[in-house]
SERO-4910 file (N, C-alpha, C, O; in steps of 0.05 Angstrom, whole numbers):
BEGIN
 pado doro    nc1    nc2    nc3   cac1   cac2   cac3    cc1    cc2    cc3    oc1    oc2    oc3
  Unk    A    207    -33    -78    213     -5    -83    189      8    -97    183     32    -93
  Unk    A    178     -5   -111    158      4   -130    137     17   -105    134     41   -101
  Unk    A    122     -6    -89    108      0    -67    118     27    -54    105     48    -58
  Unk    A    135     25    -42    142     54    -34    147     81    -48    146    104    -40
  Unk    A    152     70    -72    145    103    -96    119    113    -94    112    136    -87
  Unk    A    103     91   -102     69     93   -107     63    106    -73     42    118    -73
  Unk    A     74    106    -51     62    116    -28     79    143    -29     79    152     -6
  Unk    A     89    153    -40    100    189    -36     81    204    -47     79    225    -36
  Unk    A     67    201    -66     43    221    -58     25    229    -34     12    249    -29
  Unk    A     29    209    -22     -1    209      4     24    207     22     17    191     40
  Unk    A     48    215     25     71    205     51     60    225     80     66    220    103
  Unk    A     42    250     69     38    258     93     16    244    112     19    248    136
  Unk    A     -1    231    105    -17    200    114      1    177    135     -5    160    152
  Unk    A     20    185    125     39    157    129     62    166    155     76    186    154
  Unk    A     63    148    173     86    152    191    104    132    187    128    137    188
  Unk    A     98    115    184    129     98    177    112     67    158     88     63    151
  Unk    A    134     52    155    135     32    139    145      8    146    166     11    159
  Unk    A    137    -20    141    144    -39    153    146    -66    131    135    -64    109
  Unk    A    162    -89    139    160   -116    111    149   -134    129    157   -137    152
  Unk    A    134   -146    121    136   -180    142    131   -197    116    120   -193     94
  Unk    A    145   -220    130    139   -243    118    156   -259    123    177   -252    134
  Unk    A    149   -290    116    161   -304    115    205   -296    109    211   -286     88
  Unk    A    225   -301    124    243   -289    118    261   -307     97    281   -301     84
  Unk    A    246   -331    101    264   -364     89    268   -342     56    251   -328     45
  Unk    A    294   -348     51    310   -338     22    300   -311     19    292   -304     -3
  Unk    A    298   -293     42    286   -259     33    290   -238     62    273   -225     75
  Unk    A    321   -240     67    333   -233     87    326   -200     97    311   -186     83
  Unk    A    334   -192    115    325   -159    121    343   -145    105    335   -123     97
  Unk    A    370   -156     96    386   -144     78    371   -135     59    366   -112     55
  Unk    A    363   -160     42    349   -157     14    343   -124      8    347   -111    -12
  Unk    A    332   -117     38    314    -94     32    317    -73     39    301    -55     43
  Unk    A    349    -73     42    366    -48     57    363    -20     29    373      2     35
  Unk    A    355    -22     12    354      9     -1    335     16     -4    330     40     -3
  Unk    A    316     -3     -9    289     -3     -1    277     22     19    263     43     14
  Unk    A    293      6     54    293     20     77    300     45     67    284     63     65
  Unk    A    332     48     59    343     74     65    321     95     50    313    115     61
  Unk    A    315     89     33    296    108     19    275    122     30    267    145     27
  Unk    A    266    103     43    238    108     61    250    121     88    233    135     99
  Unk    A    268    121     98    283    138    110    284    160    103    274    178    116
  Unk    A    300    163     75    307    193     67    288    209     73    289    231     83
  Unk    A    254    186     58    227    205     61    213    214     68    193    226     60
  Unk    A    231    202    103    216    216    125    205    189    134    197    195    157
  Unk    A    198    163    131    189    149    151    206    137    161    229    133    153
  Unk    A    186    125    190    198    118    209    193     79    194    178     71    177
  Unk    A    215     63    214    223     34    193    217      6    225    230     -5    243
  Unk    A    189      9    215    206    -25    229    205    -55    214    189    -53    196
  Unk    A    214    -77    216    221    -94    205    217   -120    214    230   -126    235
  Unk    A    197   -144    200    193   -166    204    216   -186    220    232   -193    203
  Unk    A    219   -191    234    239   -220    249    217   -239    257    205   -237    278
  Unk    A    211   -263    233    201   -277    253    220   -299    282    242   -303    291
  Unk    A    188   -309    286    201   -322    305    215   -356    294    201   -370    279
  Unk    A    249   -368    305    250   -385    288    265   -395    266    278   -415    260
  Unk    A    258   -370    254    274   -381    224    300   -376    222    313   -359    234
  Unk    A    307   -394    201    336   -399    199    351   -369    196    343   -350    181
  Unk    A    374   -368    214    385   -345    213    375   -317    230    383   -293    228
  Unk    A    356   -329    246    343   -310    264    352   -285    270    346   -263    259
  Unk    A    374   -291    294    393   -275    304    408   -256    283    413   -233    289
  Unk    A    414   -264    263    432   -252    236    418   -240    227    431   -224    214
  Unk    A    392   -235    223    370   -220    206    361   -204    219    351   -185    207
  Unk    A    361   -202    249    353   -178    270    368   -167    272    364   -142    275
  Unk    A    397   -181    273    425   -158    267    434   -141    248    451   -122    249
  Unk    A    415   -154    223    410   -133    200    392   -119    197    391   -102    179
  Unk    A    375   -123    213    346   -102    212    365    -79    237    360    -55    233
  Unk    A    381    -84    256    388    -62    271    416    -52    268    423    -30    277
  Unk    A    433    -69    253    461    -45    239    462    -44    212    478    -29    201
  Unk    A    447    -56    201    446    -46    169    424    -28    164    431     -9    151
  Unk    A    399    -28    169    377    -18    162    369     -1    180    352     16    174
  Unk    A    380     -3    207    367     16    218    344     27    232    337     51    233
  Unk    A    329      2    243    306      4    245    294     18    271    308     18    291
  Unk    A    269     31    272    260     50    292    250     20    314    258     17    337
  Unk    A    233      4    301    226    -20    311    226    -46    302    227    -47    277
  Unk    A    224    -74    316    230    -98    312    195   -112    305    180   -106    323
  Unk    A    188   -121    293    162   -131    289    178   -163    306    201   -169    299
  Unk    A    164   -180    327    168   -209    327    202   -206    349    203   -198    373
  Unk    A    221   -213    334    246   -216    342    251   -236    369    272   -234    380
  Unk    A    237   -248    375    238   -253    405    268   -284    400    272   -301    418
  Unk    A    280   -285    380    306   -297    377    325   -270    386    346   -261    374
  Unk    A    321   -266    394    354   -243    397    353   -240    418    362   -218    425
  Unk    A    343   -260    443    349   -262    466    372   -290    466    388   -294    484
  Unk    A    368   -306    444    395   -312    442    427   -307    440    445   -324    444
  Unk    A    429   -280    434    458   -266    431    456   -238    456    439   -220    452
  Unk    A    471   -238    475    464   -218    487    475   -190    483    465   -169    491
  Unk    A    500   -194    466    503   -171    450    487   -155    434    486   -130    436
  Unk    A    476   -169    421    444   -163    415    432   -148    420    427   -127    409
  Unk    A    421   -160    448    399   -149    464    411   -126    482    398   -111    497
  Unk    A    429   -127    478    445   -105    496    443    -74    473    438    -50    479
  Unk    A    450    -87    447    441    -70    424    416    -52    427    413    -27    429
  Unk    A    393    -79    426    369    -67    417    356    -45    449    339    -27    449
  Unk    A    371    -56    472    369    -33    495    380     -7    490    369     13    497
  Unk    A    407     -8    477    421     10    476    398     33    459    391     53    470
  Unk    A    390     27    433    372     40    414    347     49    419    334     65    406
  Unk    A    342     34    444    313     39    456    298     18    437    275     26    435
  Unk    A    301      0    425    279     -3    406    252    -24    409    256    -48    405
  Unk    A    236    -20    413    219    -34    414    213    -71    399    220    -76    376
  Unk    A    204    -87    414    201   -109    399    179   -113    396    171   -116    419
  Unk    A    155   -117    377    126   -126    378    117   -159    377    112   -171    356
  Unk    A    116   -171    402    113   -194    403     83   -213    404     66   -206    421
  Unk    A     78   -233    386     54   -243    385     57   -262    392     72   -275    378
  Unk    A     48   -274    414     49   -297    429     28   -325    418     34   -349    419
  Unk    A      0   -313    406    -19   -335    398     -1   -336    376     12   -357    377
  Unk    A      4   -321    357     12   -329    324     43   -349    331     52   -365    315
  Unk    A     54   -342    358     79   -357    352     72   -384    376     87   -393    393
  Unk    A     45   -391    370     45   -418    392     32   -426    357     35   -450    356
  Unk    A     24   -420    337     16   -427    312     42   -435    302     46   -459    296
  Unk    A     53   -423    301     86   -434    288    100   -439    295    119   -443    280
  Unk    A    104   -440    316    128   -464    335    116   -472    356    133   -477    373
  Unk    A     94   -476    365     78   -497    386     88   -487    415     92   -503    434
  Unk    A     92   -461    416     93   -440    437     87   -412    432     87   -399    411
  Unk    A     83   -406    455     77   -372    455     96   -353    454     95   -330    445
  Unk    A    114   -364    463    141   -347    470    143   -336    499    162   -322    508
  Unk    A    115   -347    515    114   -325    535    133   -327    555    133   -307    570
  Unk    A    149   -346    561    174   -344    577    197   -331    567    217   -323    579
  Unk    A    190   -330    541    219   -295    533    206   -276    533    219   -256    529
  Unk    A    180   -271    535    167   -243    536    182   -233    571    190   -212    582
  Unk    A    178   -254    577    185   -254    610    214   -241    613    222   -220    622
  Unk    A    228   -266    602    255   -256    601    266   -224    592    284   -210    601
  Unk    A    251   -222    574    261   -193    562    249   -169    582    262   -149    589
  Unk    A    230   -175    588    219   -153    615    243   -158    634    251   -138    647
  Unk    A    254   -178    638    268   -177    663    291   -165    659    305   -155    676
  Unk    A    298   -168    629    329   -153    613    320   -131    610    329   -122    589
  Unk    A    304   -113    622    295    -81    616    293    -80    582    299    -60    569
  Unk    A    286   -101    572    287    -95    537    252    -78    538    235    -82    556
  Unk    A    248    -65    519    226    -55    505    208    -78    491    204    -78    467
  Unk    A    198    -96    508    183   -116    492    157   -107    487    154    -83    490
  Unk    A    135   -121    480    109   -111    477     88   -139    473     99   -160    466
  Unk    A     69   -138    476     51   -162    464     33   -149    442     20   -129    446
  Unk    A     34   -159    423      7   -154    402     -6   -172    392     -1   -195    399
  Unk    A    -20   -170    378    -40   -194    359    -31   -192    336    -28   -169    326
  Unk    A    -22   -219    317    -15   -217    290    -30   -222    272    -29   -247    274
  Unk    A    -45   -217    252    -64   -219    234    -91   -242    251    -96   -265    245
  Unk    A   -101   -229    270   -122   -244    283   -149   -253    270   -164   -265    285
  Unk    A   -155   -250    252   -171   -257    230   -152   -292    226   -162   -314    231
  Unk    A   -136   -289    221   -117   -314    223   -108   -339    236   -107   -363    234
  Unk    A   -100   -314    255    -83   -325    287   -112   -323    308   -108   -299    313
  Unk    A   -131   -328    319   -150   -323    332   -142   -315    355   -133   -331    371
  Unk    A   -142   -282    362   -128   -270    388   -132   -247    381   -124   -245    358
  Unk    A   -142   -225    390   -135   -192    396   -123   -195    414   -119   -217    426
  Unk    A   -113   -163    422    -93   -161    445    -93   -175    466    -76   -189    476
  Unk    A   -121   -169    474   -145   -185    509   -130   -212    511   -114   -220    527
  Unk    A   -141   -226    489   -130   -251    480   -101   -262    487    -96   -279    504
  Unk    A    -85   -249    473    -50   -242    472    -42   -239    501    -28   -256    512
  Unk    A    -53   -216    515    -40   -212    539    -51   -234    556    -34   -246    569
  Unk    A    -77   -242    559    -81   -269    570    -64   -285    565    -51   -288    586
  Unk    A    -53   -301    545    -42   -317    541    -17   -318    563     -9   -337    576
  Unk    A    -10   -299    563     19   -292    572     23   -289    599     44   -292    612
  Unk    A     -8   -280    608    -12   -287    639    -19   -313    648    -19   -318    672
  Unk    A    -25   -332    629    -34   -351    633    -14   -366    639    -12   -374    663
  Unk    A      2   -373    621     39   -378    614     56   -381    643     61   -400    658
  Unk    A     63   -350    642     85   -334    658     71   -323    687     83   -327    708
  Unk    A     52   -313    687     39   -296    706     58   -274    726     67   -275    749
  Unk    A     59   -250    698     76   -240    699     66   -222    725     82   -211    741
  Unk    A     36   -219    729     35   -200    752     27   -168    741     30   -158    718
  Unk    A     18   -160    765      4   -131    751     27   -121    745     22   -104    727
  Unk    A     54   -120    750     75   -101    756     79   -101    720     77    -83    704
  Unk    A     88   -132    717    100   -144    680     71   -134    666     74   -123    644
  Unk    A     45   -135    675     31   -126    651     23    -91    656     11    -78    638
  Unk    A     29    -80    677     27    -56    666     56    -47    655     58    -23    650
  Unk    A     86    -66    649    108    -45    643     98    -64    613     92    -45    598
  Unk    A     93    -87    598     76    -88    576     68    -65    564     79    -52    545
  Unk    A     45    -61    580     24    -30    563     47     -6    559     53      1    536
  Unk    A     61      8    587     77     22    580     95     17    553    101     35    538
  Unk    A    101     -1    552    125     -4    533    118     -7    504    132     -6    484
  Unk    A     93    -11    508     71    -11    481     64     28    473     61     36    450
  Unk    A     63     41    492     63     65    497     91     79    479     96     92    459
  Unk    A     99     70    495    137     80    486    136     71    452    144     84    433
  Unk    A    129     51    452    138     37    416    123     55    396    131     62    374
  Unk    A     93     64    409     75     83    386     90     90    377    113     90    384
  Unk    A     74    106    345    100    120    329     70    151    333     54    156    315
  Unk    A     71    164    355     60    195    367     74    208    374     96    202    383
  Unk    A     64    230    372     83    252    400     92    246    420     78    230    432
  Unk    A    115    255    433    117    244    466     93    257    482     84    246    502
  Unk    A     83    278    474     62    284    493     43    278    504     32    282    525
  Unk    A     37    257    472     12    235    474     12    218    490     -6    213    507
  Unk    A     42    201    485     46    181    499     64    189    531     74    171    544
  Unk    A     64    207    534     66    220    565     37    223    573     33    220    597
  Unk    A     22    228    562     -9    223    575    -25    196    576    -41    186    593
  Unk    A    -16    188    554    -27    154    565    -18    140    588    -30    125    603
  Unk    A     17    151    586     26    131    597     20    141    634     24    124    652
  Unk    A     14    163    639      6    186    664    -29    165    675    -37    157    696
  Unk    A    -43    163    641    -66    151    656    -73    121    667    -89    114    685
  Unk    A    -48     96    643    -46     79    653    -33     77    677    -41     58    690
  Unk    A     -7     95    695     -2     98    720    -17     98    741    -16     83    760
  Unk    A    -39    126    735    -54    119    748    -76     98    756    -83     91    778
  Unk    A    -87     88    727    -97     67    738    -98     44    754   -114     33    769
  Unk    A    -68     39    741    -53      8    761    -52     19    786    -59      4    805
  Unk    A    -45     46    791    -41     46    828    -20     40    833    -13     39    856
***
């Protein structure tokens, strides 16, 4: 809470706010007033799920009926419950998935639920997670995933789109990106 006081001076800087970390004993609950606050103050909320950890599914279900979140950082466990995922369609909400950082911590990429969730019309995405770390930028990331899955131009341009859709911009912006990556793919 403290962190988020110290950022209301500069909040016009700021579009939204996010937690990651480790979730072992430091649930999405924990940090439900936290959230609401940063809500009140006008930002937009998304919220760490890694991949994995105990209570997976239960902690994405609190990041999306308790807290409220605009987006999912990770989450790629909540293709386990399809209520769930039926949820996080219903909300539109985006998931930001890192495929190198999660072949670091569970000795996969995930890229066959990246797959899966494209095929569930979910809002997935690929990104890079602290790549200074995880050795991968995006280039990297989305390789991986073609490498994997080979999802095909079709799965990596609805990827970019859906990476499009998750920005936190104007729709206008992202109606023009998303107009020039169209055109590009053909």
């Amino acid at each position: 809470m403290s962190t988020l006081l110290q950022s209301l001076p500069y909040k016009e800087w700021i579009i939204g706010v996010g937690l990651d970390s480790d979730e072992k004993n430091n649930p999405p609950i924990k940090f439900a007033q936290v959230f609401k606050r940063a809500r009140e103050e006008g930002y937009l909320l998304t919220m760490h799920c890694d991949v994995d950890q105990q209570n997976s599914v239960s902690h994405i279900w609190q990041t999306v009926r308790d807290i409220g979140v605009n987006r999912i950082d990770h989450g790629v466990n909540a293709l386990g419950d399809k209520q769930l995922c039926d949820e996080i369609k219903r909300r539109s909400l985006a998931l930001t998935v890192c495929p190198i950082s999660n072949s670091y911590v569970t000795n996969t990429a995930k890229s066959e639920v990246i797959a899966a969730m494209l095929e569930a019309d979910m809002r997935v995405t690929v990104n890079s997670d602290d790549p200074a770390y995880f050795p991968g930028y995006m280039n990297e990331n989305l390789i991986r995933v073609q490498q994997d899955v080979g999802l095909g131009k079709a799965g990596l341009v609805q990827l970019a789109e859906n990476a499009f859709e998750a920005a936190w911009v104007p729709r206008a912006i992202k109606d023009r990106y998303i107009a020039e990556l169209k055109a590009y793919a053909g």
